[in-house]
OpenMM code with the backbone's topology and positions (N, CA, C; nanometers):
from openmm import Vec3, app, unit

residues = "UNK UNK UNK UNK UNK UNK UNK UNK UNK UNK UNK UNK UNK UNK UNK UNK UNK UNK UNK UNK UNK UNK UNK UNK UNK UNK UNK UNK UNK UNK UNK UNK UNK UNK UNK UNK UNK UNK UNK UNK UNK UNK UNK UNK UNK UNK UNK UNK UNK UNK UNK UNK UNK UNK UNK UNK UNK UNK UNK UNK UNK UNK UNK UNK UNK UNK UNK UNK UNK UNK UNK UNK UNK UNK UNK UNK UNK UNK UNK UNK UNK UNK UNK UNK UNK UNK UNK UNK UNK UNK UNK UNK UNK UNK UNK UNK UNK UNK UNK".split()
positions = [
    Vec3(10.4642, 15.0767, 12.3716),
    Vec3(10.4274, 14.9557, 12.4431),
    Vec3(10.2851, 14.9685, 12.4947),
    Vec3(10.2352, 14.8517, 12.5260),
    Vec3(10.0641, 14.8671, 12.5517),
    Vec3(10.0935, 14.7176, 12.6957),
    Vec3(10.0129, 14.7699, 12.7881),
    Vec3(10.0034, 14.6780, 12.8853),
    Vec3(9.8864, 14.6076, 12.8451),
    Vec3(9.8859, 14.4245, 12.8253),
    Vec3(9.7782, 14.3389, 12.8193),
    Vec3(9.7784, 14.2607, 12.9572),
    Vec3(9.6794, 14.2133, 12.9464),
    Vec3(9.6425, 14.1276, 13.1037),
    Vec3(9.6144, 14.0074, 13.0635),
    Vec3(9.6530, 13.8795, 13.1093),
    Vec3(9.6171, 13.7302, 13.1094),
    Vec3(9.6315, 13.6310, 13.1676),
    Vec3(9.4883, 13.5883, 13.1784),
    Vec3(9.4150, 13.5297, 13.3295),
    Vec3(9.3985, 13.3950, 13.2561),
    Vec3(9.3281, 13.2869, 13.3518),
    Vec3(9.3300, 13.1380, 13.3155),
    Vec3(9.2042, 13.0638, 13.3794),
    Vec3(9.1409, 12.9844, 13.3845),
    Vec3(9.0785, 12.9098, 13.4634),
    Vec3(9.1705, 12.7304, 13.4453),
    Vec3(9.2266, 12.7233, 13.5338),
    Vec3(9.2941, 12.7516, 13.6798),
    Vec3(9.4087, 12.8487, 13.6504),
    Vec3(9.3989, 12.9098, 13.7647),
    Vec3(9.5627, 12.9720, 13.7783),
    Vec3(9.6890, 12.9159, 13.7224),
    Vec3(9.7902, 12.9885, 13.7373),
    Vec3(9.9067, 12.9213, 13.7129),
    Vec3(9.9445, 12.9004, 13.6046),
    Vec3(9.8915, 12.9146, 13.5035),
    Vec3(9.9426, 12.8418, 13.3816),
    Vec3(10.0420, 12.9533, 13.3305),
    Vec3(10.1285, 12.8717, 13.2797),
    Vec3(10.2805, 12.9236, 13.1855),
    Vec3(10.2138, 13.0265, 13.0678),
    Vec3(10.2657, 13.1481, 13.0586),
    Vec3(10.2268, 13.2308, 12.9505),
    Vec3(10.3650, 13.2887, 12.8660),
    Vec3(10.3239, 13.2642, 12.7192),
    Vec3(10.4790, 13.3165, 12.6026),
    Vec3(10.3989, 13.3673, 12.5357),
    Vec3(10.4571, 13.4693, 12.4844),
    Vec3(10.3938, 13.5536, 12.4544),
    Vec3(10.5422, 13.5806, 12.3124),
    Vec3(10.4706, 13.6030, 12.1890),
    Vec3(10.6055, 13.6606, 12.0757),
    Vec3(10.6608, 13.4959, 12.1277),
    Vec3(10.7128, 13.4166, 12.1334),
    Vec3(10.8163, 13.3076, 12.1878),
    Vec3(10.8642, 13.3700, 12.2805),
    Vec3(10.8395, 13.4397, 12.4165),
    Vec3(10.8706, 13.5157, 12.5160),
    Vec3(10.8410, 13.4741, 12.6453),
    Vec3(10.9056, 13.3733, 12.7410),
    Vec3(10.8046, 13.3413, 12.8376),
    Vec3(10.8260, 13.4787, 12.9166),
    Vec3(10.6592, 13.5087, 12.9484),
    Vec3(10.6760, 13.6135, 13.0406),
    Vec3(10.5909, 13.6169, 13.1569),
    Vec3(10.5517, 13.5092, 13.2675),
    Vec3(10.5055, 13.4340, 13.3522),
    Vec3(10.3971, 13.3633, 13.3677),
    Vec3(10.3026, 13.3848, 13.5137),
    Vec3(10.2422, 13.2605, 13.4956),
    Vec3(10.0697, 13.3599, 13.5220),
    Vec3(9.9587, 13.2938, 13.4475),
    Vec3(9.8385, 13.3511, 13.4928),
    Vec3(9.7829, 13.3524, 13.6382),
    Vec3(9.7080, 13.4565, 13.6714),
    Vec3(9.7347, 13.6081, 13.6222),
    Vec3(9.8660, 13.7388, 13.5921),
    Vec3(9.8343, 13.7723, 13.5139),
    Vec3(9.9651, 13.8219, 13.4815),
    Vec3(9.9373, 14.0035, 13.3789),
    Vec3(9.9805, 14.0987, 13.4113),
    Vec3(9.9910, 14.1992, 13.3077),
    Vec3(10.1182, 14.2202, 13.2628),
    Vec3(10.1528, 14.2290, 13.1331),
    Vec3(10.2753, 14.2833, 13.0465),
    Vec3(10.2905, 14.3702, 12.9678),
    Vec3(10.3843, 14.4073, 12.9174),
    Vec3(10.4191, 14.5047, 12.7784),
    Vec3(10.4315, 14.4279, 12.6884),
    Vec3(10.3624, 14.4733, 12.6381),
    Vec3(10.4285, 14.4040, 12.4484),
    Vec3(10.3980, 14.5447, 12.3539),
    Vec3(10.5206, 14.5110, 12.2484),
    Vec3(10.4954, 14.5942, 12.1727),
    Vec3(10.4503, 14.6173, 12.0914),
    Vec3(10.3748, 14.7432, 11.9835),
    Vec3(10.2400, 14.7238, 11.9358),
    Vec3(10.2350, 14.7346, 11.7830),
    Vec3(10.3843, 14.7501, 11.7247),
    Vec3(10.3876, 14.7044, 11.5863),
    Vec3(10.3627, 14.6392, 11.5247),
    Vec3(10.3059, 14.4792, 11.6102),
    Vec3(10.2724, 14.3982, 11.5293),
    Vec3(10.2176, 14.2775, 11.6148),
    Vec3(10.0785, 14.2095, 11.5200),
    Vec3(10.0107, 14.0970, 11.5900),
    Vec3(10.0988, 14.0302, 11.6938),
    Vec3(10.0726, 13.9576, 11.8441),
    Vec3(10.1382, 13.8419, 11.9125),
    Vec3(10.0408, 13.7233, 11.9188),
    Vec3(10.1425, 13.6373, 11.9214),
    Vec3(10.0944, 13.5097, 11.9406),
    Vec3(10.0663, 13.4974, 12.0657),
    Vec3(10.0031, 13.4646, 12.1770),
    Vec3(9.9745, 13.4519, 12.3192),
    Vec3(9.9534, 13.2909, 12.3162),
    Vec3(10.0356, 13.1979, 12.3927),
    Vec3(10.0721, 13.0642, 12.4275),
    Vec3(10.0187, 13.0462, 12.5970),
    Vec3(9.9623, 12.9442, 12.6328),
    Vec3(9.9093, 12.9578, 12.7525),
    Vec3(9.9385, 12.7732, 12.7727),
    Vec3(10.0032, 12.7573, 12.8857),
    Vec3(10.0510, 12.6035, 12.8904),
    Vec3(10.0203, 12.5810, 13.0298),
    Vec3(9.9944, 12.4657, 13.0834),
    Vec3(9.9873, 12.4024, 13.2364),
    Vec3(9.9939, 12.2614, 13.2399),
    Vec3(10.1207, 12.1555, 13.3071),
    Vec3(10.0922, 12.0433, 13.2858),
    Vec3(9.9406, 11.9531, 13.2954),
    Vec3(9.9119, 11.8728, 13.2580),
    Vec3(9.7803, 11.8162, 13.2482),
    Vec3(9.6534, 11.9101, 13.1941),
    Vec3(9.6767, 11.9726, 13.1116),
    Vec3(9.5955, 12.0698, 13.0094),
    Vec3(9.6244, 12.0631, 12.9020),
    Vec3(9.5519, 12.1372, 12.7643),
    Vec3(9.5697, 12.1531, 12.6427),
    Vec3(9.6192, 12.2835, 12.6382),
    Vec3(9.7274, 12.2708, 12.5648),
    Vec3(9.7658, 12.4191, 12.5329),
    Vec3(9.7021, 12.5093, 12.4329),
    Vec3(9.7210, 12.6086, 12.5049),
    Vec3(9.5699, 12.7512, 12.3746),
    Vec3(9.6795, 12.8278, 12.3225),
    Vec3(9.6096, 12.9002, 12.2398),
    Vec3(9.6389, 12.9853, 12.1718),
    Vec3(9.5745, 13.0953, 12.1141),
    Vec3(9.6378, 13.1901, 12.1083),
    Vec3(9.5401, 13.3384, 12.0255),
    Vec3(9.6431, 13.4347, 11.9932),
    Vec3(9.5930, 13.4747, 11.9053),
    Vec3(9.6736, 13.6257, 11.8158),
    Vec3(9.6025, 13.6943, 11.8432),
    Vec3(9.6590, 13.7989, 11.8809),
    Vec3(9.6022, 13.9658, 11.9525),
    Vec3(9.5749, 13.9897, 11.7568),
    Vec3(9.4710, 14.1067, 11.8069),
    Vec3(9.4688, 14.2001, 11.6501),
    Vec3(9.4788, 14.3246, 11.6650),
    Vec3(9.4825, 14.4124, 11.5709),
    Vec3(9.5271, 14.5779, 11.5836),
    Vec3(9.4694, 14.6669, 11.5408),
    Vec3(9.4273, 14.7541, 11.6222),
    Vec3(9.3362, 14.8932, 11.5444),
    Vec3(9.3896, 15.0065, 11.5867),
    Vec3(9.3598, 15.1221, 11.4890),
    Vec3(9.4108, 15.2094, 11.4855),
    Vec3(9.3927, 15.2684, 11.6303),
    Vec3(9.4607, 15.3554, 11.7026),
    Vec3(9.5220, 15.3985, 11.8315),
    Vec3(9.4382, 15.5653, 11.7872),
    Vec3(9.4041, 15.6238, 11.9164),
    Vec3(9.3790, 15.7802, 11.8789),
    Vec3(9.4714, 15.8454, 11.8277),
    Vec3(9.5974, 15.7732, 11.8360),
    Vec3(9.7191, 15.8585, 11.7244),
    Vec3(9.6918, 15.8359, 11.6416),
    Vec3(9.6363, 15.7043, 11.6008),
    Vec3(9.6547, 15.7004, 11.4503),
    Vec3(9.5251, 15.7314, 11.3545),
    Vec3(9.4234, 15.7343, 11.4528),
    Vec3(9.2658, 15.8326, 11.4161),
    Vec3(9.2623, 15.9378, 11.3646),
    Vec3(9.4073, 16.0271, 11.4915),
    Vec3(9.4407, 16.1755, 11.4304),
    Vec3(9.5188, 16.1625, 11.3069),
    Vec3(9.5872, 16.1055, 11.3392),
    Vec3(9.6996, 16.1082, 11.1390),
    Vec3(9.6130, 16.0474, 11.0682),
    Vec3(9.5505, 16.0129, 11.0256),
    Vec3(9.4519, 15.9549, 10.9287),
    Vec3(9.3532, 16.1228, 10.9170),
    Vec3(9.3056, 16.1300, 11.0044),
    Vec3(9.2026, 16.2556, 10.9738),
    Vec3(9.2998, 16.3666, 10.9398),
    Vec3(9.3859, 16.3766, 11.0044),
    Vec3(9.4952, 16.4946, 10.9656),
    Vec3(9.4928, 16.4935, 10.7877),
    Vec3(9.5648, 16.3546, 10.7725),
    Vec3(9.6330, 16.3325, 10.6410),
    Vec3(9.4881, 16.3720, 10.5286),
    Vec3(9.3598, 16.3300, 10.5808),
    Vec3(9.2717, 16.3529, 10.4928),
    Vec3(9.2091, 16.4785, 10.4872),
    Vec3(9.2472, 16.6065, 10.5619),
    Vec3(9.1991, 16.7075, 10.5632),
    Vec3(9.3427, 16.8281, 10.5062),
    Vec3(9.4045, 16.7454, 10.5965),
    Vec3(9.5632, 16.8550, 10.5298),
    Vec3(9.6469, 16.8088, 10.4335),
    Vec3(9.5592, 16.6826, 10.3397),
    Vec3(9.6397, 16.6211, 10.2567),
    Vec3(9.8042, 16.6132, 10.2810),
    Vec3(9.8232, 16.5398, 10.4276),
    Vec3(9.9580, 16.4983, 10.4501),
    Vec3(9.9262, 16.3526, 10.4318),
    Vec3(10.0834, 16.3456, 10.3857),
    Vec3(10.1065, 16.1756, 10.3805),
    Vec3(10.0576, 16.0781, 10.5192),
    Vec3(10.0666, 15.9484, 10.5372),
    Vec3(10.0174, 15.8704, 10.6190),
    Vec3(10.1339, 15.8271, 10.7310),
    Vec3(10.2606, 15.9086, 10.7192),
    Vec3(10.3762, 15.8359, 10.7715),
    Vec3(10.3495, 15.8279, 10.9287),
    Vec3(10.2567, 15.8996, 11.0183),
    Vec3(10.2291, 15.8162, 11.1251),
    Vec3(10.1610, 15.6638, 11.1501),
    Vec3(10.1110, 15.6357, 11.0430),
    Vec3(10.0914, 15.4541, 11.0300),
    Vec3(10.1729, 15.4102, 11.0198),
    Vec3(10.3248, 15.3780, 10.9868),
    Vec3(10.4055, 15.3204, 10.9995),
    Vec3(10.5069, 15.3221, 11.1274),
    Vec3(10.4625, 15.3926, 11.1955),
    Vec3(10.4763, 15.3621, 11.3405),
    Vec3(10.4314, 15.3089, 11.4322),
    Vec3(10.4526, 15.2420, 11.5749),
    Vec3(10.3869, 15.1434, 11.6229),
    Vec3(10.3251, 15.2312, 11.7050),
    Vec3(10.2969, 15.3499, 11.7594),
    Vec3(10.2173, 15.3993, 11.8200),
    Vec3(10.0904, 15.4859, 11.7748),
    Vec3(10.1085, 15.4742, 11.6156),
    Vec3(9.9687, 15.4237, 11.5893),
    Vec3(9.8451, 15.3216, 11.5874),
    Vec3(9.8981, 15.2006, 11.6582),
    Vec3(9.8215, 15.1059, 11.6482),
    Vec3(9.8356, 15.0388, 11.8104),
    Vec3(9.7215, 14.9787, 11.8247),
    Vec3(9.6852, 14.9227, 11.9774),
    Vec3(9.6508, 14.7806, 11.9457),
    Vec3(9.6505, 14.7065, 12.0786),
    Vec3(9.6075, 14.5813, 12.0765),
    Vec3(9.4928, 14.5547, 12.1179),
    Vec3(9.3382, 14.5178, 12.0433),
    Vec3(9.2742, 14.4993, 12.0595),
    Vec3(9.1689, 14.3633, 12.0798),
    Vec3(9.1488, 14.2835, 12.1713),
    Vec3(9.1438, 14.3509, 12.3279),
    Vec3(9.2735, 14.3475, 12.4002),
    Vec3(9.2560, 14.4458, 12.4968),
    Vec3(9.3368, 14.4594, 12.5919),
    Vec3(9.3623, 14.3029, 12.7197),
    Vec3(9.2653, 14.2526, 12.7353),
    Vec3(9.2385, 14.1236, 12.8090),
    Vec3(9.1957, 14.0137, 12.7574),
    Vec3(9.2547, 13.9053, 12.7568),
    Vec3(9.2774, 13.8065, 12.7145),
    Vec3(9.2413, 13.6675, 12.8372),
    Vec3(9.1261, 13.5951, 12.8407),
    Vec3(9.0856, 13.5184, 12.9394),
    Vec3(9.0735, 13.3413, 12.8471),
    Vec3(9.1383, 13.2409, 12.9335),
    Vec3(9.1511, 13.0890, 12.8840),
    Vec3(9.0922, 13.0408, 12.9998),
    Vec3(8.9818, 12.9309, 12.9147),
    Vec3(8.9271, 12.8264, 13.0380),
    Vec3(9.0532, 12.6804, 12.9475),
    Vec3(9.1160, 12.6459, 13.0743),
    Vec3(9.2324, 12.5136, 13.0160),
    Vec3(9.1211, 12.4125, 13.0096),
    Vec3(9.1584, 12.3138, 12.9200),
    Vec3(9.1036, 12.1874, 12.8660),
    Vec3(9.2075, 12.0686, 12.9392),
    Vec3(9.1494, 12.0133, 13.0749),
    Vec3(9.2130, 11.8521, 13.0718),
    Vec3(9.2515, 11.7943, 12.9810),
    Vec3(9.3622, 11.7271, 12.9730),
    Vec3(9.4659, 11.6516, 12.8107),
    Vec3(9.3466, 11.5053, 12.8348),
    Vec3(9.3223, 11.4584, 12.7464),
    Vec3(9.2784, 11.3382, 12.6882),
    Vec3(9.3285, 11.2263, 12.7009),
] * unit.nanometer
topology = app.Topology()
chain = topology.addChain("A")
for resn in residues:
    res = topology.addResidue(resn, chain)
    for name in ("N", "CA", "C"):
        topology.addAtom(name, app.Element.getBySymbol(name[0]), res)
């Protein structure tokens, strides 16, 4: 798991995360790091945002990669989720007044 943080201009706004509501901005959580999230950010009388986290390799997975290429071992620490991180860690929305 990797703790992300997500903030708003204004406060308050509803955050789902995966289809997960998991409260309101400001806010830090766990999510887990096997794979891209969708991050949903809602507040009545606003536009709702959106963003997909992306993933880079983790210092675990720096070391199994250099490992695998020096001790010619296989890659099987990449297929674990604690080779990979969510990059960035913080995630900031200015809300858009609805139209």
């Amino acid at each position: 798991m990797q703790t992300l943080q997500v903030s708003s201009s204004p406060d308050g706004a509803t955050v789902i995360a995966g289809g997960k509501l998991v409260g309101e901005t400001p806010i830090q959580f766990d999510a887990h790091r096997g794979k891209d999230l969708l991050i949903e950010i809602k507040k009545p009388g606003y536009q709702s945002q959106f963003r997909t986290t992306s993933r880079t390799l983790s210092s675990i997975g720096t070391v199994d990669v250099i490992g695998a290429y020096f001790l010619l071992l296989p890659l099987l620490g990449l297929l674990s989720s604690g080779a990979w991180k969510h990059d960035p860690e913080t995630y900031g929305f200015v809300l858009e007044p609805e139209k």
